[in-house]
C-alpha positions as CSV (number, residue, x, y, z in Angstrom):
1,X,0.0,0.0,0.0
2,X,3.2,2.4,1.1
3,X,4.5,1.8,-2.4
4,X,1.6,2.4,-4.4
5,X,1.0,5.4,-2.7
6,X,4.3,7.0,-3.1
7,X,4.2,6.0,-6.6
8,X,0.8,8.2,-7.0
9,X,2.6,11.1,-5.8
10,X,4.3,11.4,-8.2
11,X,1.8,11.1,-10.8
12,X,0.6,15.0,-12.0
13,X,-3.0,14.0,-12.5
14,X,-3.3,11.5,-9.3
15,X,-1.9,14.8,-7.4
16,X,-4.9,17.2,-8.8
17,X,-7.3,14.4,-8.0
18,X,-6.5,14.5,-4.4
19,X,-6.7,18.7,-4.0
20,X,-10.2,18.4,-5.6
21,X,-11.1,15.5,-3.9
22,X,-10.4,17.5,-1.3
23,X,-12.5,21.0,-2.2
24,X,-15.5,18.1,-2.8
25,X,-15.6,16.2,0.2
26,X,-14.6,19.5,2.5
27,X,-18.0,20.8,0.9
28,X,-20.2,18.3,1.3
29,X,-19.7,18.9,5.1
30,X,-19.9,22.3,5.2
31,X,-22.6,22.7,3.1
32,X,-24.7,20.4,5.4
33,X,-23.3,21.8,8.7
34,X,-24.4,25.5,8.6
35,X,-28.2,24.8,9.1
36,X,-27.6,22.0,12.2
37,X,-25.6,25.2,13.7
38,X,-28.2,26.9,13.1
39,X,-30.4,25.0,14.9
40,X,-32.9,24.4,11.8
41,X,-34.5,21.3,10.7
42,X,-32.3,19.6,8.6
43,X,-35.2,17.8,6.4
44,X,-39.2,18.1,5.7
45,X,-39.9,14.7,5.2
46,X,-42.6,13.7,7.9
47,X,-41.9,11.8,11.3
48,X,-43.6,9.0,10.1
49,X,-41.0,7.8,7.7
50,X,-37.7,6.2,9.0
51,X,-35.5,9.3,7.6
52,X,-38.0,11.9,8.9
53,X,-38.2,10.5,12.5
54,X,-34.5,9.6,12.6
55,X,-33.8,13.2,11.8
56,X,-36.4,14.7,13.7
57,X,-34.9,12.8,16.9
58,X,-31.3,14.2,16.3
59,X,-32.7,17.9,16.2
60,X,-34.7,17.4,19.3
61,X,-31.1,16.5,20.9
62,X,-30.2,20.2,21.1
63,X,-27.1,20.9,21.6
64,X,-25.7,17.8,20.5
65,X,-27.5,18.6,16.9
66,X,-25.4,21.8,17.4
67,X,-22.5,19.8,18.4
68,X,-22.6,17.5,15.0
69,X,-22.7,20.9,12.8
70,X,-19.8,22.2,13.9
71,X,-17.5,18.9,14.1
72,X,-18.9,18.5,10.6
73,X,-17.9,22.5,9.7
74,X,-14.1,22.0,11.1
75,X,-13.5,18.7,9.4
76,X,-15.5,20.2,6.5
77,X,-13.1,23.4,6.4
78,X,-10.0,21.6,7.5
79,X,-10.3,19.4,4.5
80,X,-10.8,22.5,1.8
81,X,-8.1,24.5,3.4
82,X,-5.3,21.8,1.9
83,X,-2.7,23.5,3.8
84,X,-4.5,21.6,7.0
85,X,-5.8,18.8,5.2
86,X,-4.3,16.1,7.0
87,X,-6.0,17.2,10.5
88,X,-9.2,17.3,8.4
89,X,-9.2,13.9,7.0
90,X,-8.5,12.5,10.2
91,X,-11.1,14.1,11.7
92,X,-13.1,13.6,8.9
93,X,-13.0,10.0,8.9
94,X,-14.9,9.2,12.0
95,X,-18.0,11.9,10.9
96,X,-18.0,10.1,7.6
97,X,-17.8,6.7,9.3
98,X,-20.7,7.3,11.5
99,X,-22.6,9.0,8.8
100,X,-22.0,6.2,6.1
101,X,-23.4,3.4,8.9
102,X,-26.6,5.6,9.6
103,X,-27.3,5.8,6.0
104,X,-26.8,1.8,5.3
105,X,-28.5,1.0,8.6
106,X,-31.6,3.6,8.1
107,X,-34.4,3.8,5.0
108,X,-32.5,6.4,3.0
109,X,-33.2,5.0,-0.3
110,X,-30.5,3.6,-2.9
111,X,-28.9,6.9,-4.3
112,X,-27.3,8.1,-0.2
113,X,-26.1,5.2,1.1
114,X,-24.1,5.0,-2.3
115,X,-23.1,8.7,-2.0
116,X,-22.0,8.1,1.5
117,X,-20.1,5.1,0.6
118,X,-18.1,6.9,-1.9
119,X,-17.3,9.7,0.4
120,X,-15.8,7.3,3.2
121,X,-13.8,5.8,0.6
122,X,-12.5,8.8,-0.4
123,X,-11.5,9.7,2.6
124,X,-9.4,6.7,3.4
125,X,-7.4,7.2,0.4
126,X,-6.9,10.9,1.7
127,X,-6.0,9.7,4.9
128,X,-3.3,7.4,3.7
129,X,-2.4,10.0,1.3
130,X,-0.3,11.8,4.4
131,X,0.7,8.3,5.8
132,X,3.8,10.0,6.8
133,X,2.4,12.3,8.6
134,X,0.6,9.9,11.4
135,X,2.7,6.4,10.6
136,X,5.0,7.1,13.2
137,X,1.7,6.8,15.7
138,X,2.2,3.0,15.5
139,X,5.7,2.7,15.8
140,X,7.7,1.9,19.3
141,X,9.4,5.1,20.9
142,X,13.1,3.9,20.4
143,X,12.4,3.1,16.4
144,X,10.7,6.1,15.8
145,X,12.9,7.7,12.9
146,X,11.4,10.7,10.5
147,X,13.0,13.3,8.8
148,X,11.8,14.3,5.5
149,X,14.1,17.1,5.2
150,X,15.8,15.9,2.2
151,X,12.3,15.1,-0.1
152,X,11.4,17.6,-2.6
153,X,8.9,19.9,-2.1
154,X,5.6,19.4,-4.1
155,X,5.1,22.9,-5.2
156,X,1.9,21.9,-7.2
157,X,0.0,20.7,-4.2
158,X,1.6,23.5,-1.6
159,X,0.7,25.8,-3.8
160,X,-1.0,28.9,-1.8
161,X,-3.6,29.2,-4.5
162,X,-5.4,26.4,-3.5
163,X,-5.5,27.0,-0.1
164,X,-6.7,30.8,-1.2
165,X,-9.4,28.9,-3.3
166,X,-10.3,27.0,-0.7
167,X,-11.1,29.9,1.8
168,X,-12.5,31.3,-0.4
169,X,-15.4,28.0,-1.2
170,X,-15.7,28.1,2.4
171,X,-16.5,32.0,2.6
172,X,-19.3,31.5,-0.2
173,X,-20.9,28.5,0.3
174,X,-21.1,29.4,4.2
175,X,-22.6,33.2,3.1
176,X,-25.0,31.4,0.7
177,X,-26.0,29.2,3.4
178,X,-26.8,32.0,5.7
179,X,-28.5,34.1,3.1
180,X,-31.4,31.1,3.2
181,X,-30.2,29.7,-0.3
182,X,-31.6,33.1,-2.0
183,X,-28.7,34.1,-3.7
184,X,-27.6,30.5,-5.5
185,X,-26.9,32.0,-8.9
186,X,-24.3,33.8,-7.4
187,X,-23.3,31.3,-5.7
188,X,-22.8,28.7,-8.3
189,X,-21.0,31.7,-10.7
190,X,-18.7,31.9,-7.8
191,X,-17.5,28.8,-7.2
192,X,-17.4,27.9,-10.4
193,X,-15.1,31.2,-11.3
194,X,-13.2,30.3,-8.2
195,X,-12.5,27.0,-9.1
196,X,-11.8,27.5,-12.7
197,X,-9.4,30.8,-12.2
198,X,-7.0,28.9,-9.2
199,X,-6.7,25.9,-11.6
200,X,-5.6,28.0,-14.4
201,X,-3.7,29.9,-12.3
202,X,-1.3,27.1,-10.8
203,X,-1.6,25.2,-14.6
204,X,0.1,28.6,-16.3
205,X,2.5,28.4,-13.1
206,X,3.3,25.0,-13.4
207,X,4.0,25.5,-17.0
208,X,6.4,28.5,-17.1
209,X,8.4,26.1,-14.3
210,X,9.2,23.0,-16.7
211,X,9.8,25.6,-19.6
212,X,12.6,27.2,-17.4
């Protein structure tokens, strides 16, 4: 697994998967934490169906509805941010975990528990993605040896643009949020431009450096 991992980082393509994956499971979170910090409903389906009394019981919980918002927000945000990525798919794993079991083990149709699937699997890859960052978690005091000094850096992924971009997906999809979803033209034209300008960006970057 080691190998095959270090062998994707250095694949160009393999590394602009991961910053997007990145941007898409980050939003998924934060889109669906703003309105549990909130303290809305998170659905209007009726109590009398599985999905609609399963929710309706979590935002009768109060604070702890509150509580699931924001852990989904910081994991959410940590993910986007790429500069703090690694925190955020660790966190992010156990959220997704839980989240993935609920929608296998309630009615939530065929489409979410496939969505949800998808996401978790995502985010193990992510999370063995930094491998180097946590290995040395399972590793005995005295053998603990790390210093990665000497790698190169990758400039393409540490790039600040994407973490500006990322801010910046945060920023508008929390303001849409808050405006009660009545600006979502904007919204969409912003993330889209926000998107499509960093990628450009960093591409023309990228380019002028293997020219030179």
């Amino acid at each position: 697994m080691i190998t095959i991992i270090d062998w994707l980082k250095k694949q160009f393509l393999v590394r602009l998967f991961v910053i997007y994956l990145r941007y898409l499971t980050g939003f998924a979170f934060v889109f669906a934490s703003i309105i549990k910090i909130k303290g809305e409903r998170f659905t209007l389906i009726p109590p009398t169906e599985p999905v609609g009394y399963f929710f309706e019981a979590m935002y009768q919980s109060g604070f702890y509805w509150n509580f699931l918002g924001w852990a989904q927000f910081i994991s959410g945000a940590l993910l986007m941010s790429q500069r703090f990525s690694t925190i955020g798919a660790l966190v992010f794993l156990p959220v997704i975990t839980n989240v993935c079991l609920i929608t296998h083990s309630v009615d939530f149709g065929s489409g979410t528990p496939v969505i949800t699937t998808l996401m978790l699997l995502g985010t193990i890859f992510l999370v063995f993605w930094d491998y180097k960052k946590w290995i040395i978690l399972f590793k005995k005091d005295h053998t603990i040896y790390l210093d990665l000094r000497n790698e190169p850096e990758d400039r393409l992924m540490n790039d600040p643009v994407w973490i500006a971009a990322g801010m910046l997906f945060v920023f508008f999809t929390v303001a849409f949020q808050l405006s009660g979803g009545t600006y979502a033209i904007t919204w969409v034209v912003s993330m889209l431009a926000t998107g499509i300008i960093a990628f450009i960006w960093v591409m023309l970057k990228h380019k002028r450096k293997l020219a030179s």
